[in-house]
C-alpha positions as CSV (number, residue, x, y, z in Angstrom):
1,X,-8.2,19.5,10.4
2,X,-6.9,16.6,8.5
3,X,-7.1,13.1,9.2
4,X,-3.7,11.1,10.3
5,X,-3.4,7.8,10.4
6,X,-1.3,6.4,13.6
7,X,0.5,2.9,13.6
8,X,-0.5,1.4,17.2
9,X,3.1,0.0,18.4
10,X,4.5,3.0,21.1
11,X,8.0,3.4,22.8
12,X,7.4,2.9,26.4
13,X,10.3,4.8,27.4
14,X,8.4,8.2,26.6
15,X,5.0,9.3,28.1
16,X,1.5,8.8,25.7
17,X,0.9,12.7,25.8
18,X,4.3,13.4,24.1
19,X,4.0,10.5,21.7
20,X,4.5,11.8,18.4
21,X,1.5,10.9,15.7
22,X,2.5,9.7,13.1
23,X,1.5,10.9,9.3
24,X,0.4,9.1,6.1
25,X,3.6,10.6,4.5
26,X,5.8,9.0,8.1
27,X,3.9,5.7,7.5
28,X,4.9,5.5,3.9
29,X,8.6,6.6,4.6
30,X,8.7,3.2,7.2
31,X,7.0,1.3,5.0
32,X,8.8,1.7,2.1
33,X,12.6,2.0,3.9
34,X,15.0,-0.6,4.3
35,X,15.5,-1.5,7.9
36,X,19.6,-1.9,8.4
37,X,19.7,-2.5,11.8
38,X,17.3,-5.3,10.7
39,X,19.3,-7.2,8.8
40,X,21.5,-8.9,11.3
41,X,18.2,-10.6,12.6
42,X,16.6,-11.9,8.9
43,X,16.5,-15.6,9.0
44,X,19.0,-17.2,6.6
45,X,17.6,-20.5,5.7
46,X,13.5,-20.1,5.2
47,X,11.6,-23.3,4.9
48,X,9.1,-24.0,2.5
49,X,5.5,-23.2,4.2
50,X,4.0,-22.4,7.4
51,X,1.0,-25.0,8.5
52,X,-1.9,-22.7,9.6
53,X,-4.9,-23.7,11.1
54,X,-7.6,-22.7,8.7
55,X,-11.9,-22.8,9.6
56,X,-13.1,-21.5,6.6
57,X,-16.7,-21.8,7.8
58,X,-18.9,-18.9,7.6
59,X,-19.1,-17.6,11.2
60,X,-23.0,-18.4,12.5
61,X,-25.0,-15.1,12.2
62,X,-28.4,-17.0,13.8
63,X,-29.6,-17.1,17.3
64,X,-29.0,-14.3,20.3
65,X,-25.5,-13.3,20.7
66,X,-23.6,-14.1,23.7
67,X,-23.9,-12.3,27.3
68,X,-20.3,-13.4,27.6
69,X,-17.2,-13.6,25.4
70,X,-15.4,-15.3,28.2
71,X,-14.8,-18.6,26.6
72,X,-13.6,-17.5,23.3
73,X,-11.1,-14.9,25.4
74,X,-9.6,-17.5,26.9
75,X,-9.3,-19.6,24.1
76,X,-7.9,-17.0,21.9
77,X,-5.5,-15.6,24.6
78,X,-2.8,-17.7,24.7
79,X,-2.2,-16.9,20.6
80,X,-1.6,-13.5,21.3
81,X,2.0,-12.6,22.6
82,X,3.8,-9.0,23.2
83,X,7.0,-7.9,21.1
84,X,9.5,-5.2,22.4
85,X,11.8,-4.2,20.2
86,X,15.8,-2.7,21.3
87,X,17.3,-0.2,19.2
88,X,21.2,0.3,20.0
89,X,22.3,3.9,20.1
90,X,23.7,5.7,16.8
91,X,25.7,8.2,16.1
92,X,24.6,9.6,12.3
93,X,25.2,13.0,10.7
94,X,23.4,15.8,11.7
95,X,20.4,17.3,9.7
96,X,21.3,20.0,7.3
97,X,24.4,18.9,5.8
98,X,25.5,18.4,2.2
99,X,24.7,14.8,1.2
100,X,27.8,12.8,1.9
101,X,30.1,15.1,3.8
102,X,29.8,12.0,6.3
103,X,31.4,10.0,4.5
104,X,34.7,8.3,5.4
105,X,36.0,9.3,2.3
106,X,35.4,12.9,2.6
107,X,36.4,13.1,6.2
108,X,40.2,14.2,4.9
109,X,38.6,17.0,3.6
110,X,36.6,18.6,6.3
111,X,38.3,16.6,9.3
112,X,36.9,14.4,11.7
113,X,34.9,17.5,13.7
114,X,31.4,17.2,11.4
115,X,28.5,17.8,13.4
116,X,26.9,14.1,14.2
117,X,23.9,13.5,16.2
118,X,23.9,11.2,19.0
119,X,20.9,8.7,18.9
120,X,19.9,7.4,22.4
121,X,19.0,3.3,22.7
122,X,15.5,3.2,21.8
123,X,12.6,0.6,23.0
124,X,9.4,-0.3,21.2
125,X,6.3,-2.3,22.2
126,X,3.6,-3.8,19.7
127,X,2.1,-7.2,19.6
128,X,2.0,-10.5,17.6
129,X,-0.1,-13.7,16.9
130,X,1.4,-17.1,17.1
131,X,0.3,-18.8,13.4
132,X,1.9,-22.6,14.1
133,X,3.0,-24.6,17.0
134,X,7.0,-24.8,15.9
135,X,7.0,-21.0,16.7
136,X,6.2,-18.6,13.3
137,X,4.4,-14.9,14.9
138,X,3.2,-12.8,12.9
139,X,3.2,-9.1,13.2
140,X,3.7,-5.6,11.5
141,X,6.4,-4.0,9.6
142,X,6.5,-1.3,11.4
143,X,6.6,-2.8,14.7
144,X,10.2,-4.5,14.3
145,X,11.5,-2.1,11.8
146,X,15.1,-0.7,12.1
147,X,15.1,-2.9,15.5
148,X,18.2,-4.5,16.4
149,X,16.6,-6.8,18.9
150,X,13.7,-8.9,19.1
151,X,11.9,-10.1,21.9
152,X,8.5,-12.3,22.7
153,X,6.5,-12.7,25.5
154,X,4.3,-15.6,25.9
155,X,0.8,-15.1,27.6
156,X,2.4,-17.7,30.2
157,X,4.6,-15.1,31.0
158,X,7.7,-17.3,29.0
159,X,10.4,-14.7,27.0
160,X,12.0,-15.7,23.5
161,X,14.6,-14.3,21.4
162,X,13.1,-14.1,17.5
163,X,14.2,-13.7,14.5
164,X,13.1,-11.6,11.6
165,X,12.1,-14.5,8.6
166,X,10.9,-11.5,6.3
167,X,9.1,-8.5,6.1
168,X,6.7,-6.8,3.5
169,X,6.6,-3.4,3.4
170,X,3.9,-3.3,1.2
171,X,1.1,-5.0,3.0
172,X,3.3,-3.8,6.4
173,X,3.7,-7.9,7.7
174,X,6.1,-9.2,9.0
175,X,7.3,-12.8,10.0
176,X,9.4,-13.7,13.6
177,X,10.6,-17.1,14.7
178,X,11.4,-18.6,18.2
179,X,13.0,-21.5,19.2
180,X,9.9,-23.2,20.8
181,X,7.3,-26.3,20.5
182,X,3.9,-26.9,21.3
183,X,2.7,-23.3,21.1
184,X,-0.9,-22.3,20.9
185,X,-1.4,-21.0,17.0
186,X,-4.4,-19.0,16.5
187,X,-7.3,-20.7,13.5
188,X,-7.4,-18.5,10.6
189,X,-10.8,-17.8,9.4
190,X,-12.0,-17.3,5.5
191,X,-11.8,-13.2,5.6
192,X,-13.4,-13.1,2.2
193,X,-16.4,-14.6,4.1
194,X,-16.5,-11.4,6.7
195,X,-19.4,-9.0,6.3
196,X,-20.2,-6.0,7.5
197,X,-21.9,-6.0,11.2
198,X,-20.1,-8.9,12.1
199,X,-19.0,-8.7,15.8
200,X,-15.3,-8.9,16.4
201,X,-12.7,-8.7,19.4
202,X,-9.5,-7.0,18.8
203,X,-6.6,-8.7,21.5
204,X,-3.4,-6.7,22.0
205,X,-0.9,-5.0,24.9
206,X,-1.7,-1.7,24.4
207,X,0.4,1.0,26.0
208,X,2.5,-2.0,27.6
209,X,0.1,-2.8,30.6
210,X,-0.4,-6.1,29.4
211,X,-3.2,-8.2,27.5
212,X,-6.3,-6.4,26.9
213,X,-9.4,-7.6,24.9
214,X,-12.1,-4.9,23.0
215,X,-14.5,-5.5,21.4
216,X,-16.9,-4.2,18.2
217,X,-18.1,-4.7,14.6
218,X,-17.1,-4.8,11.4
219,X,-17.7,-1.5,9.9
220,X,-16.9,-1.9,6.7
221,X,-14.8,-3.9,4.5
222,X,-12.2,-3.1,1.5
223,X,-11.1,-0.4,2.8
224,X,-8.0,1.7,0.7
225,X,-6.8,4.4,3.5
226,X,-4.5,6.0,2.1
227,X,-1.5,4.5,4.5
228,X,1.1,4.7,1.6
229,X,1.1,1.0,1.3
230,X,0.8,-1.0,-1.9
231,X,-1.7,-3.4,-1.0
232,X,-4.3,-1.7,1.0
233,X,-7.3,-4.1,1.9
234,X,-8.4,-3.1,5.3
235,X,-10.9,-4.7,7.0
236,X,-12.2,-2.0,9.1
237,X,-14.1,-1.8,13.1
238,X,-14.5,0.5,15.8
239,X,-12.9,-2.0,18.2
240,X,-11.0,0.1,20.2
241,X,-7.1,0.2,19.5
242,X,-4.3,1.9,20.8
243,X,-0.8,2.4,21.2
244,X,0.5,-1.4,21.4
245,X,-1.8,-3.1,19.6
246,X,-0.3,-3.0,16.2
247,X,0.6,-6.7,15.0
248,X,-2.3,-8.2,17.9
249,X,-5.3,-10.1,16.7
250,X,-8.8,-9.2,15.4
251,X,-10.6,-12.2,15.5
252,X,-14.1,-13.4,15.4
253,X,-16.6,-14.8,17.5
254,X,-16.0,-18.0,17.3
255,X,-12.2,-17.0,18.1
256,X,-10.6,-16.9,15.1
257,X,-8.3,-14.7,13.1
258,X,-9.8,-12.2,10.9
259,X,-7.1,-9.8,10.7
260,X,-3.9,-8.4,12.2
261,X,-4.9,-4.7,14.1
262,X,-2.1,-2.4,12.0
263,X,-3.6,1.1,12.6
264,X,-6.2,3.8,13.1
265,X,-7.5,6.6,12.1
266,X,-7.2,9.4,14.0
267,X,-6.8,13.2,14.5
268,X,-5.5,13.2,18.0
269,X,-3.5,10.2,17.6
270,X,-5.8,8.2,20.0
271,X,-8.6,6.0,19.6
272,X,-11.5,7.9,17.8
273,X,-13.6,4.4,16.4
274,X,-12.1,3.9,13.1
275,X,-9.5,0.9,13.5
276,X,-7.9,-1.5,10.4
277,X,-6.7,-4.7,10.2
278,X,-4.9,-6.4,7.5
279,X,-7.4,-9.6,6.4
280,X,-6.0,-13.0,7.5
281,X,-6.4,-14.5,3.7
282,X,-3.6,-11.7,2.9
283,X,-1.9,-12.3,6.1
284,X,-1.5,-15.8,5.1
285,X,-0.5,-15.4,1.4
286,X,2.3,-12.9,2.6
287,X,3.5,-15.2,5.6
288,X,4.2,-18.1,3.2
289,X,5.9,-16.0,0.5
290,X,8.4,-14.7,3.3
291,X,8.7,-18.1,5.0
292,X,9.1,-20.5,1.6
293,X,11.4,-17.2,-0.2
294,X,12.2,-14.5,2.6
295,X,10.1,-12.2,0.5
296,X,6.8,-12.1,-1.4
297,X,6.6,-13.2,-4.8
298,X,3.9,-11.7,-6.3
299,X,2.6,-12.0,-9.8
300,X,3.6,-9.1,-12.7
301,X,1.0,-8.2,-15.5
302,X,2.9,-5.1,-16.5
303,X,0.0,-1.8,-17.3
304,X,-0.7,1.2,-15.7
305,X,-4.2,1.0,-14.4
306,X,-7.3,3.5,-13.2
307,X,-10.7,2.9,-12.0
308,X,-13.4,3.5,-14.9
309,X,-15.3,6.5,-13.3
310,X,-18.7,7.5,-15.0
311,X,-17.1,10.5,-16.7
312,X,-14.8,8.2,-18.5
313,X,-17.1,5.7,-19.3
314,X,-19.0,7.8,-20.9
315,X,-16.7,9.8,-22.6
316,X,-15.5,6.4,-24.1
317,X,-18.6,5.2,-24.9
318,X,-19.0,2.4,-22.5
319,X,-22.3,1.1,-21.1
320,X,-20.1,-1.2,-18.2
321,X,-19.0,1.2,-14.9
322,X,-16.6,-1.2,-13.9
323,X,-13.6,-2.5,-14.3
324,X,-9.7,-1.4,-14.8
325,X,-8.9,0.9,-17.7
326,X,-5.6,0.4,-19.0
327,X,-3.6,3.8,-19.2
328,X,0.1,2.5,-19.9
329,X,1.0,-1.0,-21.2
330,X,5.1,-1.6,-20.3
331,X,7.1,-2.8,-23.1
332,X,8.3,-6.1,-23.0
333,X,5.6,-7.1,-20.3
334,X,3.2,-9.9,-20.2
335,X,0.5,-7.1,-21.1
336,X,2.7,-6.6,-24.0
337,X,2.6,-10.1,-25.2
338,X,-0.9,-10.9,-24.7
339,X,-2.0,-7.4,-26.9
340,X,-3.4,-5.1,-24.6
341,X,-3.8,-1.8,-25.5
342,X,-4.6,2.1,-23.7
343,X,-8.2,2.3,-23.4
344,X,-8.6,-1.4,-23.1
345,X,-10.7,-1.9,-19.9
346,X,-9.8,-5.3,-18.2
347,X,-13.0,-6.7,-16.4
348,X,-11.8,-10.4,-15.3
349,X,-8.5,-12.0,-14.8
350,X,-8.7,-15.7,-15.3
351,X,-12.6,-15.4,-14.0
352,X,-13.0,-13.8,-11.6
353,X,-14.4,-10.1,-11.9
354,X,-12.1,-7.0,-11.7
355,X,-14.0,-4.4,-10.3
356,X,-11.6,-1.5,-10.1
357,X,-7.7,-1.0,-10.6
358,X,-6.9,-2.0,-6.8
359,X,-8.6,-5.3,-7.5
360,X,-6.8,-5.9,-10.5
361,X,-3.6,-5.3,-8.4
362,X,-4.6,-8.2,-5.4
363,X,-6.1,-10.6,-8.5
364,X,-2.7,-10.6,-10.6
365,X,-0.5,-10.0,-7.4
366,X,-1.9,-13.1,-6.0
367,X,-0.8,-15.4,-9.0
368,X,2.2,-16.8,-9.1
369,X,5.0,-15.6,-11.8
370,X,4.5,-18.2,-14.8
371,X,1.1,-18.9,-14.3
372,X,-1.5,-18.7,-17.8
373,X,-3.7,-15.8,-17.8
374,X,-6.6,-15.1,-19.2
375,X,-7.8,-11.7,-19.4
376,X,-11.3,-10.3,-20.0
377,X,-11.4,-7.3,-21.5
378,X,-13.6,-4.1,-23.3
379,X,-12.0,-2.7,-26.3
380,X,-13.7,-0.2,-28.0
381,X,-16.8,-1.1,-25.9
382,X,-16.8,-5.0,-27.8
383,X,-15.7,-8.0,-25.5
384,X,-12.9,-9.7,-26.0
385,X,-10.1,-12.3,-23.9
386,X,-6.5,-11.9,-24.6
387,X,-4.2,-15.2,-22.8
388,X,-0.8,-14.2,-21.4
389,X,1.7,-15.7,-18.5
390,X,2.4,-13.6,-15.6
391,X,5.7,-12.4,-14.7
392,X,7.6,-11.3,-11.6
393,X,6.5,-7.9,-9.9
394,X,9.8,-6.0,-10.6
395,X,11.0,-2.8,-8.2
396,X,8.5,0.2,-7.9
397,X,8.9,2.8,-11.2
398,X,11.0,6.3,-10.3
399,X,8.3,9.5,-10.6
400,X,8.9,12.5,-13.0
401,X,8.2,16.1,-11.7
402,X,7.7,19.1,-13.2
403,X,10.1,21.7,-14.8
404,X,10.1,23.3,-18.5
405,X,9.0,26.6,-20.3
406,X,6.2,27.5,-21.8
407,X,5.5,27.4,-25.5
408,X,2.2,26.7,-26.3
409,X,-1.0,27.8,-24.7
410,X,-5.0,27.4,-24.4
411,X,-6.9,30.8,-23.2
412,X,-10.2,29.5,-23.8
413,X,-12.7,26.9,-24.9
414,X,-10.6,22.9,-24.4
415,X,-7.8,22.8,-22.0
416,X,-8.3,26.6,-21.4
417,X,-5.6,28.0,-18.6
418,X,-3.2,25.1,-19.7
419,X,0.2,25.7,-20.8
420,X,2.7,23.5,-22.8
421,X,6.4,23.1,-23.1
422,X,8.6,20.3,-25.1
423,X,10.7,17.8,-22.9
424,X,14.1,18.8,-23.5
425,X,16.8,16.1,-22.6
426,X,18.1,17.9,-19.1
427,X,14.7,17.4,-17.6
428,X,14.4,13.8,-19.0
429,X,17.3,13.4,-17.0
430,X,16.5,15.3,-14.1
431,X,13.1,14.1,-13.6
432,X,14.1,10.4,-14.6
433,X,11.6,10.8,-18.0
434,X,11.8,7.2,-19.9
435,X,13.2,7.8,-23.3
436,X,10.1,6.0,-24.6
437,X,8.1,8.2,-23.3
438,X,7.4,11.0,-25.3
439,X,4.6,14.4,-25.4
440,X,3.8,17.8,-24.5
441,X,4.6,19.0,-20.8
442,X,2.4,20.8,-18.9
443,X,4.2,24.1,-17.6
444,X,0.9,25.8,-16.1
445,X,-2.3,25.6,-14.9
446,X,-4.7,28.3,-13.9
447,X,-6.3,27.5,-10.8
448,X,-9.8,28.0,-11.2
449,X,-9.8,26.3,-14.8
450,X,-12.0,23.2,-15.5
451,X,-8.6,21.6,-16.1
452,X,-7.0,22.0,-12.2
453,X,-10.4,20.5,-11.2
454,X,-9.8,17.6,-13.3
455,X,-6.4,17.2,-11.1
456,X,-4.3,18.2,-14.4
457,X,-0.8,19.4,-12.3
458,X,2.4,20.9,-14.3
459,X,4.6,18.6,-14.6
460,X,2.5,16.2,-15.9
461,X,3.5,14.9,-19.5
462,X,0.4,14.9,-22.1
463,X,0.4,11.8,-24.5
464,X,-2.6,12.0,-26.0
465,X,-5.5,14.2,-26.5
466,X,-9.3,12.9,-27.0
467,X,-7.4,9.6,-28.3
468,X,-5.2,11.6,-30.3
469,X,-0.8,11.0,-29.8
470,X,0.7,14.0,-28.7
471,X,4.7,14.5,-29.1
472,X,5.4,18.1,-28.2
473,X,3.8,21.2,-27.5
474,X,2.7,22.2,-31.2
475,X,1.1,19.0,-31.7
476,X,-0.9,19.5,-28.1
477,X,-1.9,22.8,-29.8
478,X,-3.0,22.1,-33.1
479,X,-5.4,19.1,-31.8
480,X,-6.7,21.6,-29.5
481,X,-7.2,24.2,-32.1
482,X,-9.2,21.2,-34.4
483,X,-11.1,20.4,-30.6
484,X,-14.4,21.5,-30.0
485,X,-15.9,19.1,-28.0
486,X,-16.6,21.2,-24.3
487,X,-15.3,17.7,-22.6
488,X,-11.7,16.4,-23.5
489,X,-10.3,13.5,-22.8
490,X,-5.9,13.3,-21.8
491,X,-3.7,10.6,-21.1
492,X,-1.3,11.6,-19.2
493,X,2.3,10.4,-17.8
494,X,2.8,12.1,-14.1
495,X,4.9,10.3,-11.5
496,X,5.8,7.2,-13.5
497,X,2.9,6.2,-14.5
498,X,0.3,6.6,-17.0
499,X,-3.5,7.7,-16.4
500,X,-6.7,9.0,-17.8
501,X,-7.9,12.7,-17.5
502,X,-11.5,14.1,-18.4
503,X,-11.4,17.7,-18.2
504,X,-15.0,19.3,-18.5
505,X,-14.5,23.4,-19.5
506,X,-18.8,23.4,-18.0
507,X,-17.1,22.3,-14.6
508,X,-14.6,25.4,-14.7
509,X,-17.7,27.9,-14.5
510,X,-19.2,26.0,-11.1
């Protein structure tokens, strides 16, 4: 059975065992929607920053570790608060009908008797971390999203309206206000200085029976899940969470913030030791951007990017197995400007080492729009540095899907099973194709080739082959025909973006 991956906030109107679990597709869907019923609660006049506590000291790995945890649980506690959430009821069309026959303007048509559904008030339950004295909490997205009303409980047992100040979908933070002084903020601690086996207590209401404390390591770091989310830097521990803990603290042993407990991993939709927790360095960069802009400004270098595998290093010749290769370079981009090309690798951004594509996201996300960059890059397997200025992260790219006929064919040696079809104009506009975009579209693949391996899906739009541009299906043929090479390298466009393929025909008889 699958893996799913459960946000920890519940409803505590409905009982644990008919709770519904939800999916990596469900969590992507909240995270990526617009929250109306929010609205009405986002702050309207942000201020420039939040003052956090910060101890970026290591935490002390020497000596015996403590019988007790007491002292730091009571130190820590007070920081921690539980949000409940009020959703009002709704009345909204009911599934299965045309797209806008709900509409007040088509209403005339087909009378005021459409089928609606009735949405009962809902409640929710998650947690939060106070992060400065004059009131800013942190929590997650998904814990006040779609929620009409916001509510805080103190540890003192003290309730507060709050306000939504922002919320980031992609990192699945969010930022509440109250109207209060003198709170206990929780010290942020250096989470790039976290290692693996560090012990850690996770502090939350879980299932709504009030404060609870767990406790565990550090089980690894890093961590991508596959939660839907854009920025995805978990720090993961087998710290026990549950329903109600989403938005509550993971913190260290010195009692200070590591993380913010977001979700689990989980085939029942309970605890089964795999939990995650946004880091507190990202926690912080995101609360300011909402706080000093009501969203977060992130930095825009403007390529389509892939981790350099050892099959495409060596196909392109590289000794280096790290490092981002550059599959698409936008037009008009700061990538643009500063030269790079497809099949660049980029291996530094203004120093500091790029290991993979996700890191070269959270380095040039991190920098702020108009900064000087200077990249370090492999081209043609020769160093060079290019020097741009970052731009704003625009909205997310529209994906293409699949459609055509077939024209052109492999039955055997490269790309054997693959077939090929031009992009007409209807399917540029059905599938939202750039026009810039141009080369041969995959209409089949056989499912035992070496090329379905590879993760070659129709649909996808060929641009190149073994470096070579591809424009339409005959082109795609006659470089195949002049192929003979049993490994071949693609580039590929597939859903609005750009990426490298090496298809091996010895892998299609394994």
């Amino acid at each position: 059975m699958a893996p799913l991956f459960t946000t920890m906030h519940t409803n505590p109107s409905i009982p644990f065992n008919r709770r519904p679990v939800l999916r990596t597709a469900c969590l992507l869907a909240l995270a990526g929607a617009a929250a109306a019923g929010a609205q009405s609660l986002l702050a309207a006049t942000p201020k420039d920053r939040v003052e956090l506590r910060r101890d970026e000291r290591p935490v002390n790995r020497s000596g015996l570790e403590a019988a007790s945890f007491s002292a730091v649980v009571k130190r820590v506690a007070p920081s921690v608060v539980k949000v409940t959430t009020a959703t009002k009821a709704r009345r909204t069309a009911a599934p299965g009908l045309p797209p806008g026959i709900d509409h007040p303007l088509m209403r005339p048509f087909f009378g005021p008797g459409a089928p609606r559904l009735e949405l009962p008030p809902q409640a929710g339950l998650g947690s939060g971390v106070i992060l400065s004295p004059d009131g800013y909490i942190v929590t997650n997205n998904h814990v006040i999203q779609g929620a009409d009303e916001v509510s805080v409980q103190m540890d003192a047992g003290r309730d507060f309206k709050a306000r939504v100040v922002g919320r980031d979908p992609q990192t699945d933070i969010a930022v509440l206000k109250v109207e209060a002084r003198n709170l206990p903020a929780a010290t942020l601690a250096d989470s790039d200085r976290v290692e693996v086996g560090d012990r850690v207590l996770a502090i939350g209401n879980p299932f709504g029976i009030g404060e609870t404390v767990t406790t565990g390591i550090v089980s690894a770091l890093g961590r991508r899940a596959g939660l839907g989310l854009e920025y995805e830097d978990f720090v993961q521990t087998d710290a026990a969470i549950n329903p109600g803990n989403s938005g509550g603290a993971l913190v260290d042993i010195e009692g200070r913030l590591i993380g913010i407990n977001t979700a689990i991993l989980s085939r029942t939709g309970g605890f089964q030791g795999v939990s995650l927790a946004v880091p507190a360095n990202l926690v912080s960069q995101v609360v300011n951007g909402l706080v000093a802009h009501g969203k977060v400004v992130r930095g825009y270098l403007g390529v389509s990017a892939q981790d350099l595998t050892p099959a495409l290093a060596e196909t392109l010749k590289l000794e280096v197995r790290r490092g981002a290769l550059v599959a698409e370079v936008r037009p008009q981009s700061p990538a643009a400007t500063a030269g790079l090309r497809t099949g660049d690798v980029i291996v530094s951004v203004n120093g500091e080492t790029v290991e993979d594509a996700h890191r070269l996201t959270f380095r040039v996300g991190a920098i702020a729009p108009g900064t000087k960059l200077e990249l370090g890059i492999l081209r043609d397997g020769e160093p060079t540095t290019l020097r741009t200025t970052a731009a704003e992260r625009p909205a997310l790219l529209a994906s293409a899907g699949p459609d055509g006929a077939p024209e052109a064919s492999a039955d055997s040696g490269a790309l054997a099973g693959v077939t090929f079809g031009d992009l007409a104009p209807e399917q540029r506009r059905r599938f939202n194709i750039p026009a810039r975009v141009e080369g041969a579209l995959v209409t089949g693949v056989a499912p035992d080739s070496a090329a379905a391996k590879a993760g070659v899906r129709p649909g996808d739009l060929v641009l190149e082959i073994n470096r070579q541009q591809v424009r339409s299906a005959e082109d795609a043929a006659a470089v195949i025909v002049a192929g003979s090479a049993a490994r071949t390298l693609l580039r590929l466009f597939s859903r609005g973006a750009s990426r490298y393929v090496v298809v091996d025909e010895r892998e299609a008889a394994q």
